[in-house]
C-alpha positions in Angstrom: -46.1 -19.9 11.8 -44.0 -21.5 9.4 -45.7 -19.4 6.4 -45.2 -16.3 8.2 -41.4 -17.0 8.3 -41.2 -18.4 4.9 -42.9 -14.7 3.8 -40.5 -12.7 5.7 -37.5 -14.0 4.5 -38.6 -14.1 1.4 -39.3 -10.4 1.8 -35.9 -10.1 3.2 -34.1 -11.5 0.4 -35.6 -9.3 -1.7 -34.9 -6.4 0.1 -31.0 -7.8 0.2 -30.9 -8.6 -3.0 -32.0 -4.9 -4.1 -30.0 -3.2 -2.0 -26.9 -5.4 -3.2 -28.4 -4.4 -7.1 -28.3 -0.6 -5.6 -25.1 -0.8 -4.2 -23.2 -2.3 -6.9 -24.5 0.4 -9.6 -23.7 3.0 -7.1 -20.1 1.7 -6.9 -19.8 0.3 -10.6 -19.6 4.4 -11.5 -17.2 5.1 -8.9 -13.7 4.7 -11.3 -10.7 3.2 -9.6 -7.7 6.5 -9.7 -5.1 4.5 -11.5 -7.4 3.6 -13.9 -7.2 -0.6 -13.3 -10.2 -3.0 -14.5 -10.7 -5.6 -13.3 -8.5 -8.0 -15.7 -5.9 -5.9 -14.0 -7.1 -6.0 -10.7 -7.1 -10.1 -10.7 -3.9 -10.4 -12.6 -1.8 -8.2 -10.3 -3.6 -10.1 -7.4 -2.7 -13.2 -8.3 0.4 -12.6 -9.1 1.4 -10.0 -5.8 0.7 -13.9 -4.1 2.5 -15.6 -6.4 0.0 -17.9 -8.4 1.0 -17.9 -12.1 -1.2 -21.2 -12.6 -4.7 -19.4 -12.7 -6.4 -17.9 -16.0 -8.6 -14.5 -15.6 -11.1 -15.0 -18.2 -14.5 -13.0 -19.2 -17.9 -14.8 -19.0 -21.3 -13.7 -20.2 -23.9 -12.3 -18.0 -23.9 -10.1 -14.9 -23.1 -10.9 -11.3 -22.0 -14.3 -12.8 -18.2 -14.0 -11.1 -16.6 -17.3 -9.9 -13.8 -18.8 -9.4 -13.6 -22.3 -10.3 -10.7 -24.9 -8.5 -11.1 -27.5 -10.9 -9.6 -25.8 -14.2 -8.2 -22.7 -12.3 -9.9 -19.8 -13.7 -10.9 -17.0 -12.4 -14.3 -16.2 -14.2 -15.1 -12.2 -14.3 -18.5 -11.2 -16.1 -18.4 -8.6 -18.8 -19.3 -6.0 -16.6 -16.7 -6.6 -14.3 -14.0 -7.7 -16.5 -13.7 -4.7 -18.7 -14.5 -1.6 -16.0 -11.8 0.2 -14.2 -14.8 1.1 -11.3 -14.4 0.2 -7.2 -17.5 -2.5 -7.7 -15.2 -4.1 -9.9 -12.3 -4.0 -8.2 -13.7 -5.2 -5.4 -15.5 -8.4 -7.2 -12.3 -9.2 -9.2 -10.3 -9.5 -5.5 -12.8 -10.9 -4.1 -13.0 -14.1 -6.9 -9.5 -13.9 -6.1 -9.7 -14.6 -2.8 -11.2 -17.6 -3.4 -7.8 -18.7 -5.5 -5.6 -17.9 -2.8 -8.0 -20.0 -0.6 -7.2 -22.5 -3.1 -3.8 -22.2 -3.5 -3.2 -22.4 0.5 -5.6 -25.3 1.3 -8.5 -23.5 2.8 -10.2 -26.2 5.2 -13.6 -24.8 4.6 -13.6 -24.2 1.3 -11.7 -27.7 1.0 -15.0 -29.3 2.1 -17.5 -27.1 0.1 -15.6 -28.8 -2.6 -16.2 -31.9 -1.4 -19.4 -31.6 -1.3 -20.4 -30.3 -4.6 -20.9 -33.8 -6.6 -23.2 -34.6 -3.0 -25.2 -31.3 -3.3 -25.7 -31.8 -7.4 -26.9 -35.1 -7.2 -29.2 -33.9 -4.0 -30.2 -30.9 -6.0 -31.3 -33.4 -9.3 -33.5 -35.8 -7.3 -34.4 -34.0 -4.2 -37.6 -32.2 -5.5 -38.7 -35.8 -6.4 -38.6 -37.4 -3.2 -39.7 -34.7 -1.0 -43.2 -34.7 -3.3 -43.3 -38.7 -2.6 -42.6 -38.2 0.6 -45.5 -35.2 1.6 -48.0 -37.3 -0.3 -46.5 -40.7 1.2 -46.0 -39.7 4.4 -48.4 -41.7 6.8 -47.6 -45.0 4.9 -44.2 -44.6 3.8 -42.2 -42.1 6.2 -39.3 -43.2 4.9 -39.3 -41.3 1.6 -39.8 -38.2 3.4 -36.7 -38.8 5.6 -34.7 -39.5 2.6 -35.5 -36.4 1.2 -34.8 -34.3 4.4 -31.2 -35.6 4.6 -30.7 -34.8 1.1 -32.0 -31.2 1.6 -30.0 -31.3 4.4 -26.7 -31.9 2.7 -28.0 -28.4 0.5 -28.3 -26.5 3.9 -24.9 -28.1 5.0 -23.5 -26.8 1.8 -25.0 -22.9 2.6 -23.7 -23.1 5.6 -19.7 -23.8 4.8 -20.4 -21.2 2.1 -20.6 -18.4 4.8 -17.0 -18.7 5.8 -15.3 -19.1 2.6 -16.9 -16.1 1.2 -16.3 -13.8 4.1 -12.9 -14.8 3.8 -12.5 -14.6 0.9 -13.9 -10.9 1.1 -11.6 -10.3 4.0 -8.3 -11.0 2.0 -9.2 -8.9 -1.4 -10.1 -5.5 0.9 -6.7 -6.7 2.9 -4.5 -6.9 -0.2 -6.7 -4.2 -2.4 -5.4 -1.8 0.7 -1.9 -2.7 0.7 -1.5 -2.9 -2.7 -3.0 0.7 -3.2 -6.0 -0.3 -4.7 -8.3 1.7 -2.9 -7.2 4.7 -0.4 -9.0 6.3 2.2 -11.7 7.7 -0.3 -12.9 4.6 -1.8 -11.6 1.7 0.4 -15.1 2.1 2.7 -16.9 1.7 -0.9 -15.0 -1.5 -2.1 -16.0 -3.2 1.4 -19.5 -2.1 1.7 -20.3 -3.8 -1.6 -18.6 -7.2 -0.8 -20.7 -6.9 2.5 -24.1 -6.4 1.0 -22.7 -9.1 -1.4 -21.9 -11.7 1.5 -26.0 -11.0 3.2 -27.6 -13.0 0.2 -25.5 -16.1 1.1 -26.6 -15.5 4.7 -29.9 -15.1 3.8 -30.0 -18.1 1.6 -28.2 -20.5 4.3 -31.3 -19.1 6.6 -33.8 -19.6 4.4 -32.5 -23.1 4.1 -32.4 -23.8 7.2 -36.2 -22.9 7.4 -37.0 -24.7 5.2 -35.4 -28.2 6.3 -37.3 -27.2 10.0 -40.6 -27.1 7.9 -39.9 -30.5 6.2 -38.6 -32.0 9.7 -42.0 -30.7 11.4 -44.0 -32.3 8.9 -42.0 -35.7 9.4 -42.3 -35.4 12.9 -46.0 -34.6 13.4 -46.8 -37.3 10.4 -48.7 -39.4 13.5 -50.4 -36.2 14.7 
């Protein structure tokens, strides 16, 4: 049973992850009318909320857009950095969201930042002890345990990641329409790439969530 849902979201988040690879590429040749990038797009963002105190920057790669609270950056990768298209638009606000979220003290993003340090040092040694505690599980259950809360501190983490990126989303298409971003030719384009972007962090929080079930059902049925 537990196979056959592992293999179907897998299958899932592959079909997600194309269609988001689909959508973007679809959208990345779709040019903004006035001609923005999205440097610009982040910038005038930013500053249309007055926050002067956050850096856009370029980074290497693709898809690799952040935004990161502890040096206040605003990390756009090459592809969306430099390109005046609605994908880009759309990612740059979107990163920006997360800064305003910032900026106004967010609850839930608040405590996904709280629990980064827990979730890295879950993430270094959490592969370890869930090994020690499969193969230790009739004489030593409580290596297994161990290693369930700590993967459960990763699914927590997926979890509060759903509503800060949806909000997130939901205040770039917000201002992006205000602001005259987007109009009523593009607007539907901008927000249908942030939504096939928000259904791999779903899919990942589910997945997790499977996956600490499968772990729990093998502590549970260790007498069995």
């Amino acid at each position: 049973m537990y196979w056959i849902l592992f293999i179907g979201i897998a299958l899932i988040s592959y079909m997600v992850q194309a269609n988001l690879k689909s959508k973007f590429e679809k959208y990345s040749k779709m040019p903004l009318a006035n001609g923005m990038t999205g440097r610009d797009v982040a910038i005038k963002m930013l500053q249309d909320n007055g926050i002067y105190d956050v850096k856009v920057i370029s980074t290497p790669g693709m898809l690799t857009d952040h935004y990161n609270p502890a040096n206040k950056t605003v990390n756009l990768s090459e592809g969306v950095y430099g390109s005046n298209s609605v994908a880009a638009a759309a990612v740059a606000a979107h990163e920006c969201g997360h800064a305003l979220q910032h900026a106004r003290a967010y609850a839930p993003l608040k405590m996904r930042s709280a629990l980064v340090p827990v979730v890295q040092f879950s993430s270094s040694i959490m592969s370890w002890v869930l090994l020690a505690g499969i193969l230790m599980v009739q004489s030593m259950p409580q290596i297994l345990l161990a290693g369930i809360v700590l993967f459960a501190a990763t699914t927590l983490f997926s979890f509060i990641t759903l509503p800060v990126e949806i909000n997130a989303s939901k205040r770039a298409l917000a201002w992006m329409s205000s602001a005259g971003i987007t109009n009523v030719f593009n607007h539907k384009a901008a927000e249908d790439a942030l939504k096939s972007a928000a259904y791999t962090y779903v899919v990942a929080a589910l997945s997790s969530l499977a996956t600490l079930v499968y772990y729990v059902s093998i502590y549970m049925g260790r007498r069995d």
